[in-house]
N, C-alpha and C positions, 0 to 999 in steps of 0.2 A: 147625347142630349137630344129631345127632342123640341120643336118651334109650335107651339100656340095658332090654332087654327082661326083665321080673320075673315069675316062673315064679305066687308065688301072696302075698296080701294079705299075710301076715304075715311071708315073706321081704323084702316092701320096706316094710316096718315094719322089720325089724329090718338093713338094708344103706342106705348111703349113695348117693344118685344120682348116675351119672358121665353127664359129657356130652365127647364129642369134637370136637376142634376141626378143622374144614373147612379148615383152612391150612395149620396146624403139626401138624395128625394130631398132637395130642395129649390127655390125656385130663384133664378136669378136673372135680373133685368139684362141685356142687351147691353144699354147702355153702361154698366159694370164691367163689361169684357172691354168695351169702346177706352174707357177711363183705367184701365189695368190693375182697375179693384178684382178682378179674377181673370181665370185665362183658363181654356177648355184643357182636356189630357184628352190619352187616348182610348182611356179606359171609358168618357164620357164622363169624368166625374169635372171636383171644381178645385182649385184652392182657392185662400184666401176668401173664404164665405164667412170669417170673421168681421171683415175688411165693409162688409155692404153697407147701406144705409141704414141708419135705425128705421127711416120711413118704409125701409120695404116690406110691404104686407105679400101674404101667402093667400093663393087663390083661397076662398071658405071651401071648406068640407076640405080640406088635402089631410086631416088630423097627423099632422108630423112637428115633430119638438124639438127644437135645440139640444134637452137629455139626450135624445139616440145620434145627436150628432158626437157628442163630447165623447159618451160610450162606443162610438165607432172609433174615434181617435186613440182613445185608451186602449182599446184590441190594437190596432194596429202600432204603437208603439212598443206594447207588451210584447207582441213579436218579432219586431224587431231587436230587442233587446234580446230575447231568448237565443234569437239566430248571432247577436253578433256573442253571446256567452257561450252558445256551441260552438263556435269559431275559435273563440280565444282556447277550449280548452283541445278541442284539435288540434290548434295550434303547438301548443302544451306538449301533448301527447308525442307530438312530428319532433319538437326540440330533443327529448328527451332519447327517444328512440336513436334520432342522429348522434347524440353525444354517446351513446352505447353502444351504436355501430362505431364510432370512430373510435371507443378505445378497446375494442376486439380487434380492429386495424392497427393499432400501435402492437396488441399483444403480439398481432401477426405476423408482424413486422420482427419485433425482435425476436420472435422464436426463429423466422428465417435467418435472422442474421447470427443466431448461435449452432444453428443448424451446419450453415456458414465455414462459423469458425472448427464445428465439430470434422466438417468434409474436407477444411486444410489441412487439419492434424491427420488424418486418416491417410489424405496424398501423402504428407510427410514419413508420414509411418510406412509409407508401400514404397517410399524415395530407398528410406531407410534398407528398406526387405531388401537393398540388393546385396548385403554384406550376409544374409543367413547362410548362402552354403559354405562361408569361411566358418562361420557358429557351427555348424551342423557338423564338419570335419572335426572342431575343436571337441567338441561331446563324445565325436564317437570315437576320436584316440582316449578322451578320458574314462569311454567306458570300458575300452578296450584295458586299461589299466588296470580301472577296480576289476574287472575280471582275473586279469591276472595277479591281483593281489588276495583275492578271494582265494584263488586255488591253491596260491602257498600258506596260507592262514594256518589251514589243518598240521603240516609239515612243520609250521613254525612253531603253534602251540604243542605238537609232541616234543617240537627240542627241548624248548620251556620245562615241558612237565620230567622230561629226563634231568635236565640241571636241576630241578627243584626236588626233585627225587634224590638224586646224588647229592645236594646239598643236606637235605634233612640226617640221610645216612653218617655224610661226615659229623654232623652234629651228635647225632648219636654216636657213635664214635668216639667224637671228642666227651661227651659227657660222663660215658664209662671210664675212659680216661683220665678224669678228672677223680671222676669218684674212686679209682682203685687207688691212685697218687694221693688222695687223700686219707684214705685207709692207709695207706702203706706210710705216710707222714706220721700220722696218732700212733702207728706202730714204734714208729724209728722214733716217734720222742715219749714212749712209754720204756722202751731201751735207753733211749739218755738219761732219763729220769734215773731208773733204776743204774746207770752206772754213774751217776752223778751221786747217788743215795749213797753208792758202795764208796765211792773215793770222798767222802767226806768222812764216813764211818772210820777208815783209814785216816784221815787226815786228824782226826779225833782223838784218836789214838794216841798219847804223848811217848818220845822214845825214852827209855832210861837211860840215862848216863851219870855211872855215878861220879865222875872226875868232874862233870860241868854242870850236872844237874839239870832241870829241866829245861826244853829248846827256848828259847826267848827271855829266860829270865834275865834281866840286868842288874845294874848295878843292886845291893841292897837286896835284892830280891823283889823287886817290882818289874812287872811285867813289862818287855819293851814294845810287845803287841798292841796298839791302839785295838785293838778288835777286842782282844781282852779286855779292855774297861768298859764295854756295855755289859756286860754283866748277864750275858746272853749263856745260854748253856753250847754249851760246844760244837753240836749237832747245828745249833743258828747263827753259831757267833765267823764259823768260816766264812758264811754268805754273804756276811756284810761288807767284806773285800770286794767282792765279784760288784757290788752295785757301782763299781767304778768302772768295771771294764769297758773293753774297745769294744767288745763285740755287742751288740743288742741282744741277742739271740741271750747271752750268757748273765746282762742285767734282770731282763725279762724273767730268765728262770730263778735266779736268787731272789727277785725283787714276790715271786708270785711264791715261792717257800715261805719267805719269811711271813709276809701278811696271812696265809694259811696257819699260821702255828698259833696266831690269836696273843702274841705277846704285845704289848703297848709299847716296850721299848723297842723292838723290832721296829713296830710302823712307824716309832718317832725318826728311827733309821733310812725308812722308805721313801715316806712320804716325797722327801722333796725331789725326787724320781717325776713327781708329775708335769713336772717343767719339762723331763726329758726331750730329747731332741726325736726320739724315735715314737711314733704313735700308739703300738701296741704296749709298751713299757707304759706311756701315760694313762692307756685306758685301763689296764690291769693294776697301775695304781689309786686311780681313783676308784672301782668296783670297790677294793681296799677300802680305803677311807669312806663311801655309804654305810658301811656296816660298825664301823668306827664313830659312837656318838663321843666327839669329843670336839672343842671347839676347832682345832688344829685342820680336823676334817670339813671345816665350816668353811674354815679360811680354804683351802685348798679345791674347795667343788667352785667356793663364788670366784677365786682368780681364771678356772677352769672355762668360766662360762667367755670368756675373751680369745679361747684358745681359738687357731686358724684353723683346724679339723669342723666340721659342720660335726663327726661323729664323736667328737672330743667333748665339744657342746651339749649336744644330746645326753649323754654320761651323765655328765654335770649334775643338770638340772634336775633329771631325772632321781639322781643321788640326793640332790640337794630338796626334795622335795618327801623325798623318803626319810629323810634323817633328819628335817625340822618340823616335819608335816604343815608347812604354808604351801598356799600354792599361787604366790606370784606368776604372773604368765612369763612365760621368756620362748620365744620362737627362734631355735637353730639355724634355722636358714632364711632369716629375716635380713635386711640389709644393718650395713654393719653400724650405721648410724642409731637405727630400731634399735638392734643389740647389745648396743653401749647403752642407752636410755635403760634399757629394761634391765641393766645388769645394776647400772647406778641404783634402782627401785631396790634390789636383793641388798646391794652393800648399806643403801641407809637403814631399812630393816635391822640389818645384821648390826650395826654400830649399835643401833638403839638394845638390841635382845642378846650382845654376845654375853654381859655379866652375869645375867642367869639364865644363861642355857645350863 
């Protein structure tokens, strides 16, 4: 601020000190500062120049306005404000930075602390390493072994291939053997045949006697031979004795004559051979009875399908399908429950079709 120059002692006796203000170029009385209507800075400016009297006039000619005061106030609050919005956002900026540092410090943290736990497990593991050269012995007795087991391999797989070799041979062997026993069987029952053929031709033969007449006649002259009343020719009527024998071998062959000679009373002879106790006597009577349409054969295939041979069965049905032409299903080696079911299916068929077959 600067003071108002005073011509002589008793003009600033009787005038009021003005002082000007370095800012707002405005003028202010003395006595304003006296009354703490303003108060100097240090810049030389004023405050409170609101505050003056309305009576204070402005030297003439100073041309300054209250406008450029108010526009002085508006700058400077404008920046004020600027400065404190660039503060806030520095501020801003400082927060967020720190909240980013601190959780790269957490990350840092726990990677140490797994790091941590990785470098205990690793002690533990080298605690451990003290038991490897007991492991390491252990491995190389067991490599020691596969070696040795390697080296006998060769030796073992030749013993192998020698037993498997001499096994194949005894097979061979035995299958020639088989096959010649079987040639020489069809032999030996092509000779029974034929002496079976000559000793019935024989037996055929009636002897003459004239004092008693012929062998078997009875009283009246009726024959006391049951064999004689099938009414078989002579040549079939011997075999029907035999289908009682002990032997099976000797059933088998009279039972497999008679059904070859194609007579109906013969197979009505036969037939119930198929109960037989021996399997080959049943199977070569029912082949029999397929070829036989007559119901008796109908009845004898469907009792057949119950028999306990799986190959008994098979016969059967097979028969039974040739000689009625249906073809009900029935599985041989079905359980025996199945078996029954499917055989019941053939027998109501048969109840209902036996009167005209």
């Amino acid at each position: 601020m600067t003071v108002s120059d005073t011509t002589t002692p008793e003009a600033s006796a009787m005038q009021t000190e003005v002082v000007f203000c370095n800012v707002c170029d405005q003028s202010i009385p003395e006595q304003a500062f006296l009354e703490g209507q303003a108060f100097r800075t240090s810049d030389g400016g004023c405050h409170k120049i609101c505050a003056f009297p309305a009576t204070a006039q402005e030297p003439e000619g100073s041309g300054r306005s209250p406008a450029l005061l108010l526009g002085a106030v508006v700058v400077l609050l404008g920046g004020m404000i600027a400065g404190f919005l660039h503060l806030d956002g520095r501020l801003t900026e400082i927060d967020q930075a720190s909240t980013a540092s601190l959780g790269a410090l957490v990350k840092t943290v726990e990677a140490n602390e797994s790091g941590q736990e990785r470098l205990e497990h690793a002690v533990s593991a080298i605690r451990l390493g003290d038991q490897s050269e007991d492991l390491i012995a252990r491995l190389e007795g067991l490599s020691k072994d596969l070696g040795s087991l390697r080296r006998s391999l060769p030796g073992r797989f030749d013993t192998l291939e020698t037993s498997a070799e001499q096994a194949r041979q005894q097979r061979r062997s035995q299958e020639q053997f088989l096959s010649q026993l079987s040639a020489t069987i069809s032999v030996l029952r092509e000779d029974v045949r034929g002496v079976l053929g000559t000793i019935n031709e024989l037996r055929a033969q009636p002897l003459e006697d004239p004092a008693a007449g012929p062998i078997g006649a009875g009283i009246g002259g009726t024959p006391a031979d049951p064999v004689a009343a099938t009414g078989l020719p002579p040549e079939l009527a011997h075999l029907v004795s035999r289908l009682d024998d002990p032997d099976s071998a000797t059933r088998y062959e009279a039972a497999d004559q008679l059904l070859r000679s194609g007579d109906e009373r013969a197979f009505a002879l036969v037939l119930p051979l198929a109960k037989d106790p021996d399997l080959f006597v049943r199977l070569v009577v029912l082949d029999g009875a397929a070829t036989i349409r007559s119901k008796e054969s109908v009845d004898a295939l469907i009792v057949a399908l119950g028999d306990p041979e799986s190959l008994v069965r098979d016969r059967a049905i097979r028969g039974l399908q040739d000689l009625t032409g249906e073809a009900y299903p029935f599985d041989p080696d079905a359980s025996s429950e199945q078996r029954a079911a499917m055989q019941q299916r053939w027998q109501k068929w048969w109840a209902d079709a036996r009167e005209s077959f």
